[in-house]
MARPA-672158 format. One record per atom (N, C-alpha, C, O): x, y, z. Coordinates in steps of 0.05 Angstrom, whole numbers, padded with zeros to 5 digits, always signed. Example, Ala and Ser with C-alpha at 12.3 -4.5 7.8 and 13.67 -1.06 7.14 Angstrom:
2
+00264-00114+00156
+00246-00090+00156
+00264-00066+00156
+00285-00066+00169
+00257-00045+00142
+00273-00021+00143
+00258+00001+00157
+00268+00023+00161
END
This chain:
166
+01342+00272+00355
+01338+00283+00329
+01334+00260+00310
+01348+00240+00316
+01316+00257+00283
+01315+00236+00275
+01311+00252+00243
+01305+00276+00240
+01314+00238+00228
+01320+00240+00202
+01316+00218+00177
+01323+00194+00178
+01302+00234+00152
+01295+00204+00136
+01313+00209+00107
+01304+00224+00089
+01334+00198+00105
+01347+00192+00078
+01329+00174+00057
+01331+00150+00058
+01316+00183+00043
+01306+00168+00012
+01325+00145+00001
+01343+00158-00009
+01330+00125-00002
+01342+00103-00012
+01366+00111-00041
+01352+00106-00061
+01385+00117-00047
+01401+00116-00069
+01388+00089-00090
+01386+00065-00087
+01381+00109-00114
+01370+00081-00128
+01398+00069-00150
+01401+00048-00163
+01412+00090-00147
+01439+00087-00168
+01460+00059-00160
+01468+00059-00137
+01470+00038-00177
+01480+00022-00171
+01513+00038-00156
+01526+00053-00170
+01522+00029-00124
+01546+00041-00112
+01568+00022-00121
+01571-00003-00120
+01580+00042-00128
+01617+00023-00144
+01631+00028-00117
+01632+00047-00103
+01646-00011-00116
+01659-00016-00106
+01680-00018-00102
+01692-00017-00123
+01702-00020-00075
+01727-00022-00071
+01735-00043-00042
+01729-00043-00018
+01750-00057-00058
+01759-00083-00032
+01788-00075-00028
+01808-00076-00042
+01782-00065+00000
+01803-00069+00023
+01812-00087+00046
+01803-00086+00069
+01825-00100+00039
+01828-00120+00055
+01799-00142+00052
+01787-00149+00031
+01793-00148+00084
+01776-00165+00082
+01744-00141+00074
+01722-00152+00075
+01745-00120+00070
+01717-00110+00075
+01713-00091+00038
+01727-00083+00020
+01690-00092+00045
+01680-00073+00012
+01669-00049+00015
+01645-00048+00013
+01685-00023+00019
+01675-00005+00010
+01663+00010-00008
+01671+00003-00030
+01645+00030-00008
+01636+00037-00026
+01653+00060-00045
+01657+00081-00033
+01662+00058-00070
+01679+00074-00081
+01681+00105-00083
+01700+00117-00092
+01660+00114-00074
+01653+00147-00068
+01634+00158-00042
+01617+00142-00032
+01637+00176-00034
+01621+00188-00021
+01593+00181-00021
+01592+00163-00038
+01569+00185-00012
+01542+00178-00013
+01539+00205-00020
+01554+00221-00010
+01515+00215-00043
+01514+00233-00051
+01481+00238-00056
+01478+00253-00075
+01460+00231-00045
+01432+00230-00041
+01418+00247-00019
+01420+00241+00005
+01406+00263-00027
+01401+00278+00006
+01421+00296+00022
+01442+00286+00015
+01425+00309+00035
+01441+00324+00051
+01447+00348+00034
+01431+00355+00018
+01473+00362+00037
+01473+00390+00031
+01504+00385+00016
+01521+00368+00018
+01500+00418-00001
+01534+00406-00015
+01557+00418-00010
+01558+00440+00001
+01572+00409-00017
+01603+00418-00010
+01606+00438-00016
+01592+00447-00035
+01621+00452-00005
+01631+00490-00004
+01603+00502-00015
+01603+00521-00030
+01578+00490-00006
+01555+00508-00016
+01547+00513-00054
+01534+00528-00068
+01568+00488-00059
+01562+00488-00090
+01552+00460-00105
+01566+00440-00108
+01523+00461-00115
+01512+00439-00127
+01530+00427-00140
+01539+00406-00130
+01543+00438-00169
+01555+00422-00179
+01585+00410-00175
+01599+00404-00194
+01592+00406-00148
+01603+00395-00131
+01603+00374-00118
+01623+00364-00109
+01571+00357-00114
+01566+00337-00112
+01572+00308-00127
+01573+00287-00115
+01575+00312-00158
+01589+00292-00162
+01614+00283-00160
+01622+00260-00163
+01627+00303-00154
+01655+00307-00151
+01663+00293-00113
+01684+00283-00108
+01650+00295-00102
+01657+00303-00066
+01634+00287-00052
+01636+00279-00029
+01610+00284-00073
+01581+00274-00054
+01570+00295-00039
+01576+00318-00044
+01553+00288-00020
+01550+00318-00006
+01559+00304+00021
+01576+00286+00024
+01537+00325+00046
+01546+00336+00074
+01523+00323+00086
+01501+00328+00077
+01526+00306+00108
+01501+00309+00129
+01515+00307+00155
+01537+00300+00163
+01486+00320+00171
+01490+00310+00197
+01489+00281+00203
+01483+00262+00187
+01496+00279+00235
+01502+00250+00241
+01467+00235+00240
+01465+00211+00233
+01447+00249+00247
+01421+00238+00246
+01426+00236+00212
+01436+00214+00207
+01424+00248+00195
+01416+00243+00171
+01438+00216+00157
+01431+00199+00140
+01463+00220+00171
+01482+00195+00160
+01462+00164+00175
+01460+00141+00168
+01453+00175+00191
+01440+00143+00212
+01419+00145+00195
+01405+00125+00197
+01412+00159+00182
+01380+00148+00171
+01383+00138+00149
+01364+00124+00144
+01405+00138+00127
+01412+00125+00102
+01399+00096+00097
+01410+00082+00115
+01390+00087+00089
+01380+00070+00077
+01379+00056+00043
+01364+00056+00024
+01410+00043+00053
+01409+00022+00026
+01424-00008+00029
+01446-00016+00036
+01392-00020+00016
+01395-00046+00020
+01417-00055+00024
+01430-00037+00013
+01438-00075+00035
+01466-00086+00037
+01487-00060+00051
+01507-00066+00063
+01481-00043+00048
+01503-00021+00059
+01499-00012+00079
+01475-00012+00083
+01514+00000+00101
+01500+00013+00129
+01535+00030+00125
+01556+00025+00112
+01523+00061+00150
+01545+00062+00160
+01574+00056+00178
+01571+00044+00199
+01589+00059+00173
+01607+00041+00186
+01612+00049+00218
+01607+00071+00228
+01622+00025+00232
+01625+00030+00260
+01658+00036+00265
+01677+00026+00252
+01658+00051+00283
+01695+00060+00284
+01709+00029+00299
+01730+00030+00310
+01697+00007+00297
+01709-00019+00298
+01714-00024+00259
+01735-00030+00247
+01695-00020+00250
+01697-00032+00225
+01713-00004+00213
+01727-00017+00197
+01719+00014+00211
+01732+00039+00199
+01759+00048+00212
+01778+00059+00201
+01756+00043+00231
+01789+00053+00254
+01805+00025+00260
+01828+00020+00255
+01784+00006+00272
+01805-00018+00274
+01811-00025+00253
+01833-00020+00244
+01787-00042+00233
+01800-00050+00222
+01811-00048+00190
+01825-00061+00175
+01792-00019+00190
+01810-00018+00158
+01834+00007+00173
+01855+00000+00163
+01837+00018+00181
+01866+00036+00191
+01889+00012+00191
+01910+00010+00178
+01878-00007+00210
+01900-00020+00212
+01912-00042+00195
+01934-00053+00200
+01894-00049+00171
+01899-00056+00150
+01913-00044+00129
+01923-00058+00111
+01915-00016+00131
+01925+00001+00118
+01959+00016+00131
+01976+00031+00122
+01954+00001+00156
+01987+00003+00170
+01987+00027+00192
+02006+00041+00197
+01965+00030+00200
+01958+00048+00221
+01955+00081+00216
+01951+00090+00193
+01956+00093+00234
+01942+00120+00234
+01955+00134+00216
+01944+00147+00199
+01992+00131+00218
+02003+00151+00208
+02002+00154+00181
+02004+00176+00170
+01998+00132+00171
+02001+00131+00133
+01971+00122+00121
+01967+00126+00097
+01952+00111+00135
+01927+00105+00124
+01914+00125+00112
+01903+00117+00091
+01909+00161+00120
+01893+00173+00102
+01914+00177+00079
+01901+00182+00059
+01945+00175+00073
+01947+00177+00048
+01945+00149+00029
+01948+00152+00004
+01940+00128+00038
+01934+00111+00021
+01903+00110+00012
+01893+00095-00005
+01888+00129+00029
+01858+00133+00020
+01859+00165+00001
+01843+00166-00018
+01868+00177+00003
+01865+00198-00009
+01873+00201-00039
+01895+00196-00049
+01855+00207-00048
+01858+00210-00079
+01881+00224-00090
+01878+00248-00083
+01902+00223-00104
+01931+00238-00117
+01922+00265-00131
+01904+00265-00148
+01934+00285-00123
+01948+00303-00143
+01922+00323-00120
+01904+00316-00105
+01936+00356-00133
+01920+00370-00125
+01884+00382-00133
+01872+00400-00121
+01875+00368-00156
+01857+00372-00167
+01824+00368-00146
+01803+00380-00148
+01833+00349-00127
+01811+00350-00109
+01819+00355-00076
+01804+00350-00057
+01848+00365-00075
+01856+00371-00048
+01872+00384-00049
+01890+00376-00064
+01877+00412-00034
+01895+00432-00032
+01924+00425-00029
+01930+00403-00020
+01943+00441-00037
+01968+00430-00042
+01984+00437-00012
+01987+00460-00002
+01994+00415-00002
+02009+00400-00021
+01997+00364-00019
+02013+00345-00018
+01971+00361-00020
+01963+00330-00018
+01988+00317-00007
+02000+00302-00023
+01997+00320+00014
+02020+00304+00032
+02004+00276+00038
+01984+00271+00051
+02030+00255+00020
+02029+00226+00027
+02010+00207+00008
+02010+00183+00005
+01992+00229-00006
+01978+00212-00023
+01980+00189-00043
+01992+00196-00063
+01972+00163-00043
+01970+00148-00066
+01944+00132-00066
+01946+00108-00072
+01929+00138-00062
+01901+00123-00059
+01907+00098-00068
+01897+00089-00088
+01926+00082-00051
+01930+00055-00057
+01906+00032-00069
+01908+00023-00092
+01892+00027-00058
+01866+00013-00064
+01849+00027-00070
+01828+00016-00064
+01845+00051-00081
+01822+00064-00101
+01797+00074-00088
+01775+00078-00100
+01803+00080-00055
+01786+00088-00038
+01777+00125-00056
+01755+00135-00063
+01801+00132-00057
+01788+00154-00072
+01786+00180-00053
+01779+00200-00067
+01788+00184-00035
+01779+00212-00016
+01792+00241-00022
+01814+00251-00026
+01764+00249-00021
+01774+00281-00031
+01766+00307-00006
+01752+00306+00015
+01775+00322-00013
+01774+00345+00009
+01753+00359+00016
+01756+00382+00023
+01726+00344+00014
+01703+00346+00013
+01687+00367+00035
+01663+00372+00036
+01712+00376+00055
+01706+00398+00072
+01685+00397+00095
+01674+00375+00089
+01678+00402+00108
+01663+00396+00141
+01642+00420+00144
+01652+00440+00154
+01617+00422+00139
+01603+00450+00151
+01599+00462+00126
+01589+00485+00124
+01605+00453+00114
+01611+00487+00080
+01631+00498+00085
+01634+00521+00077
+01656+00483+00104
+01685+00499+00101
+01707+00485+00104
+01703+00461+00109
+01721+00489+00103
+01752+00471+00097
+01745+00457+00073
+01755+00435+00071
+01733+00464+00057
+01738+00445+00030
+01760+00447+00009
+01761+00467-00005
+01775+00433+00006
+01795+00419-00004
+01820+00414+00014
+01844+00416+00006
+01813+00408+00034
+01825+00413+00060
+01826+00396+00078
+01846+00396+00093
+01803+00376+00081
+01794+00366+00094
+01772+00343+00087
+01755+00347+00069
+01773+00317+00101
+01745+00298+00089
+01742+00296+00118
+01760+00295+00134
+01717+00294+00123
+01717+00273+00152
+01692+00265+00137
+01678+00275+00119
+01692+00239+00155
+01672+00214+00150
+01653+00209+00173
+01666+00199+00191
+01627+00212+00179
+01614+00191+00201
+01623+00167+00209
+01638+00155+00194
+01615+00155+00231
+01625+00133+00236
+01597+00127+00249
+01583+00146+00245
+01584+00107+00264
+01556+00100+00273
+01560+00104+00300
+01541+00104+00315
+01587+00108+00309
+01588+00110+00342
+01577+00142+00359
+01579+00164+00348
+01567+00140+00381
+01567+00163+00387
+01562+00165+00412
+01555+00144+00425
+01564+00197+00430
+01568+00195+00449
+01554+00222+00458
+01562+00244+00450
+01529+00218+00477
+01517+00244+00474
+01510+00259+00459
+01493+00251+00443
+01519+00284+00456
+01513+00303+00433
+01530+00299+00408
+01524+00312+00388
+01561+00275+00407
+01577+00281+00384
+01587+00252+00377
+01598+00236+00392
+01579+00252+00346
+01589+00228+00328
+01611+00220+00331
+01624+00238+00342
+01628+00194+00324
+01652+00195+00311
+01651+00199+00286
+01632+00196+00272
+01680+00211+00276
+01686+00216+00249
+01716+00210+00249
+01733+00211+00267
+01717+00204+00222
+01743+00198+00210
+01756+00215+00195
+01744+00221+00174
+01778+00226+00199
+01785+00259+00186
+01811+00249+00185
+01825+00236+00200
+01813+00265+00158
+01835+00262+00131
+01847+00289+00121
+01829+00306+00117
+01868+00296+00116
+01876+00326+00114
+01889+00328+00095
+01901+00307+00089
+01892+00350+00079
+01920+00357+00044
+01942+00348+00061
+01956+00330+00053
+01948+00361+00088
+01974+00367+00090
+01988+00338+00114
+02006+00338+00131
+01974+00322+00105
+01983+00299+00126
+01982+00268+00105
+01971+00266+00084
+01993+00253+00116
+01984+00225+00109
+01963+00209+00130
+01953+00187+00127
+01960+00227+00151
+01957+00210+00176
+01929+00217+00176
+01919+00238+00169
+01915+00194+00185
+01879+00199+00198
+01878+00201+00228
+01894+00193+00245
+01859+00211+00230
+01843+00227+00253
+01815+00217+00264
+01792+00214+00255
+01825+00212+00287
+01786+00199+00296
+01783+00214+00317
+01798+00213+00337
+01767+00226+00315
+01750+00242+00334
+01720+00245+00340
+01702+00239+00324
+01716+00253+00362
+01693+00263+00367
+01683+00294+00351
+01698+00313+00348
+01649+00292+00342
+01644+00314+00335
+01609+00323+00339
+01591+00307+00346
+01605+00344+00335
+01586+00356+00350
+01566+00342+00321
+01572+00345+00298
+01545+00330+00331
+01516+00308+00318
+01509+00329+00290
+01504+00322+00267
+01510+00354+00300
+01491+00369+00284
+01514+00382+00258
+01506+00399+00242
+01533+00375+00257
+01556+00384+00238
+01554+00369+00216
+01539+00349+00215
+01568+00379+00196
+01561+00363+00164
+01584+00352+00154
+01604+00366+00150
+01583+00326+00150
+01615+00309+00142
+01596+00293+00121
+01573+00294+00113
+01627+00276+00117
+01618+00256+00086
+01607+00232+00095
+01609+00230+00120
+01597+00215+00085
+01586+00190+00089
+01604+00173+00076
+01619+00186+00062
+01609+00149+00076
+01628+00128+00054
+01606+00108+00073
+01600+00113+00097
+01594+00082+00054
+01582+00067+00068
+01603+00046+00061
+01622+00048+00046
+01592+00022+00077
+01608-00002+00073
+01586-00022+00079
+01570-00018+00097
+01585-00049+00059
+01576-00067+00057
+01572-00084+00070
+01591-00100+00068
+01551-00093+00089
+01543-00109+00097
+01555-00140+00105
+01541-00157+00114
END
Protein backbone atom coordinates (compact mmCIF):
# COMPACT_ATOMS: atom_id res chain seq x y z
CA UNK A 1 0.00 0.00 0.00
CA UNK A 2 1.62 3.31 -0.63
CA UNK A 3 0.55 6.75 0.18
CA UNK A 4 1.49 10.54 -0.53
CA UNK A 5 1.41 13.06 2.51
CA UNK A 6 1.79 16.80 1.03
CA UNK A 7 4.66 18.47 3.08
CA UNK A 8 3.38 20.59 6.41
CA UNK A 9 4.39 24.06 5.39
CA UNK A 10 3.66 25.40 9.06
CA UNK A 11 6.81 25.96 11.20
CA UNK A 12 6.61 22.43 13.98
CA UNK A 13 7.13 23.60 17.77
CA UNK A 14 9.52 21.92 19.60
CA UNK A 15 10.23 19.75 22.69
CA UNK A 16 13.69 18.38 24.06
CA UNK A 17 13.68 15.22 25.81
CA UNK A 18 16.58 14.14 26.84
CA UNK A 19 19.05 13.78 24.15
CA UNK A 20 16.25 13.88 21.19
CA UNK A 21 13.67 16.76 19.82
CA UNK A 22 10.36 16.09 19.50
CA UNK A 23 7.85 17.62 17.76
CA UNK A 24 5.47 19.48 20.29
CA UNK A 25 2.03 18.22 18.81
CA UNK A 26 0.61 15.70 16.78
CA UNK A 27 1.13 16.07 12.86
CA UNK A 28 -2.00 17.46 11.70
CA UNK A 29 -1.80 17.65 7.58
CA UNK A 30 -3.60 15.07 5.62
CA UNK A 31 -5.23 12.02 7.19
CA UNK A 32 -8.70 11.97 8.84
CA UNK A 33 -9.96 13.48 12.15
CA UNK A 34 -10.48 12.60 15.54
CA UNK A 35 -13.86 11.23 16.74
CA UNK A 36 -14.94 12.18 13.07
CA UNK A 37 -14.85 15.89 14.04
CA UNK A 38 -12.90 18.64 11.89
CA UNK A 39 -12.71 20.99 14.44
CA UNK A 40 -10.79 18.64 16.50
CA UNK A 41 -7.77 18.71 14.60
CA UNK A 42 -6.16 21.46 16.19
CA UNK A 43 -6.72 20.24 19.35
CA UNK A 44 -5.49 16.23 18.76
CA UNK A 45 -4.00 16.58 14.97
CA UNK A 46 -5.59 13.97 13.01
CA UNK A 47 -5.50 9.97 12.18
CA UNK A 48 -3.53 8.02 9.54
CA UNK A 49 -2.79 4.84 8.51
CA UNK A 50 0.63 3.34 8.85
CA UNK A 51 1.27 3.86 4.80
CA UNK A 52 0.10 7.43 5.12
CA UNK A 53 2.33 8.03 8.53
CA UNK A 54 5.48 6.50 6.16
CA UNK A 55 4.70 8.86 3.48
CA UNK A 56 5.00 12.21 5.60
CA UNK A 57 7.35 14.28 4.30
CA UNK A 58 9.10 17.11 6.18
CA UNK A 59 12.29 18.28 5.65
CA UNK A 60 14.52 17.39 9.05
CA UNK A 61 11.61 15.28 10.62
CA UNK A 62 10.82 11.52 9.89
CA UNK A 63 8.80 9.13 11.83
CA UNK A 64 10.19 7.63 14.71
CA UNK A 65 11.64 4.11 15.05
CA UNK A 66 10.48 2.03 18.29
CA UNK A 67 14.49 2.20 18.96
CA UNK A 68 14.25 5.94 18.93
CA UNK A 69 10.53 6.07 20.82
CA UNK A 70 10.51 2.81 23.15
CA UNK A 71 14.22 2.56 23.90
CA UNK A 72 15.12 5.51 24.07
CA UNK A 73 12.82 8.09 25.02
CA UNK A 74 10.66 5.44 27.47
CA UNK A 75 13.61 4.85 29.07
CA UNK A 76 14.61 8.23 29.54
CA UNK A 77 11.49 8.91 31.00
CA UNK A 78 12.08 5.92 33.65
CA UNK A 79 10.46 3.13 31.76
CA UNK A 80 7.13 1.78 30.77
CA UNK A 81 5.31 2.20 33.97
CA UNK A 82 5.39 6.02 34.45
CA UNK A 83 6.52 7.36 30.93
CA UNK A 84 2.92 7.85 29.33
CA UNK A 85 2.15 10.00 32.41
CA UNK A 86 5.01 12.19 32.05
CA UNK A 87 3.88 12.56 28.26
CA UNK A 88 0.39 13.14 28.73
CA UNK A 89 -1.03 16.40 28.95
CA UNK A 90 -2.81 17.30 32.77
CA UNK A 91 -6.29 17.64 33.72
CA UNK A 92 -9.32 16.20 32.12
CA UNK A 93 -9.94 18.70 29.32
CA UNK A 94 -8.22 16.51 26.66
CA UNK A 95 -8.49 13.00 28.38
CA UNK A 96 -11.25 11.21 30.12
CA UNK A 97 -11.23 11.12 33.76
CA UNK A 98 -9.50 10.17 35.71
CA UNK A 99 -6.07 11.22 33.49
CA UNK A 100 -4.17 8.68 35.94
CA UNK A 101 -0.46 9.78 36.54
CA UNK A 102 -0.38 12.74 34.42
CA UNK A 103 2.18 15.63 34.44
CA UNK A 104 3.46 16.13 31.04
CA UNK A 105 6.81 16.63 32.53
CA UNK A 106 8.72 17.94 29.48
CA UNK A 107 5.78 19.45 27.52
CA UNK A 108 5.34 16.40 25.23
CA UNK A 109 1.71 17.27 25.49
CA UNK A 110 -0.41 13.94 24.54
CA UNK A 111 -3.95 13.87 24.33
CA UNK A 112 -6.60 11.21 23.90
CA UNK A 113 -6.63 11.56 20.40
CA UNK A 114 -8.47 8.09 20.02
CA UNK A 115 -7.53 5.15 17.37
CA UNK A 116 -10.10 4.47 14.23
CA UNK A 117 -12.71 7.41 15.16
CA UNK A 118 -13.03 5.67 18.61
CA UNK A 119 -11.67 5.66 22.01
CA UNK A 120 -11.21 9.28 21.82
CA UNK A 121 -10.33 10.79 24.95
CA UNK A 122 -9.27 7.54 25.97
CA UNK A 123 -6.56 6.72 24.21
CA UNK A 124 -3.35 8.19 21.93
CA UNK A 125 -1.42 5.64 20.09
CA UNK A 126 1.41 6.81 17.95
CA UNK A 127 3.12 5.10 14.77
CA UNK A 128 6.32 4.03 15.08
CA UNK A 129 8.35 3.17 11.43
CA UNK A 130 8.68 -0.49 12.49
CA UNK A 131 6.67 -3.14 11.02
CA UNK A 132 5.86 -6.48 10.58
CA UNK A 133 3.73 -7.90 7.76
CA UNK A 134 0.39 -6.56 7.83
CA UNK A 135 0.91 -4.47 11.37
CA UNK A 136 2.80 -1.24 12.48
CA UNK A 137 4.25 -0.53 15.77
CA UNK A 138 2.52 1.91 17.91
CA UNK A 139 2.95 3.59 21.05
CA UNK A 140 -0.29 3.67 23.22
CA UNK A 141 -1.06 5.87 26.12
CA UNK A 142 -4.37 5.62 28.16
CA UNK A 143 -6.68 8.24 30.84
CA UNK A 144 -6.56 5.51 33.15
CA UNK A 145 -2.84 4.52 33.38
CA UNK A 146 0.57 6.19 33.67
CA UNK A 147 2.08 3.39 31.84
CA UNK A 148 2.83 3.08 27.87
CA UNK A 149 2.10 0.38 25.60
CA UNK A 150 3.93 -0.93 22.50
CA UNK A 151 2.27 -2.95 20.37
CA UNK A 152 1.65 -4.36 17.26
CA UNK A 153 -1.23 -3.04 15.05
CA UNK A 154 -3.15 -3.81 11.99
CA UNK A 155 -1.24 -1.16 8.87
CA UNK A 156 -4.62 -0.03 7.80
CA UNK A 157 -5.84 1.47 11.35
CA UNK A 158 -5.71 5.21 12.17
CA UNK A 159 -3.33 6.52 15.11
CA UNK A 160 -1.45 9.80 15.76
CA UNK A 161 1.77 10.65 14.24
CA UNK A 162 4.39 12.77 16.64
CA UNK A 163 7.53 13.20 14.36
CA UNK A 164 10.92 13.57 15.72
CA UNK A 165 13.90 15.35 14.34
CA UNK A 166 16.38 14.21 12.44
Amino acid sequence: MSATIEQHSNTIPEVVIGTQTWAARNYDFGGTYPNNVESYVTDYGRLYTWAEAMAIDVPGWHLPSATEMVTTLITYLGGNTVAGGKLKEVGTTYWADPNTGADNTYGFGARGSGTDETFFGEFAEFWMSNESGTDGYVMVIQYNSAAIISAWKVKTSRCSVRLIKD
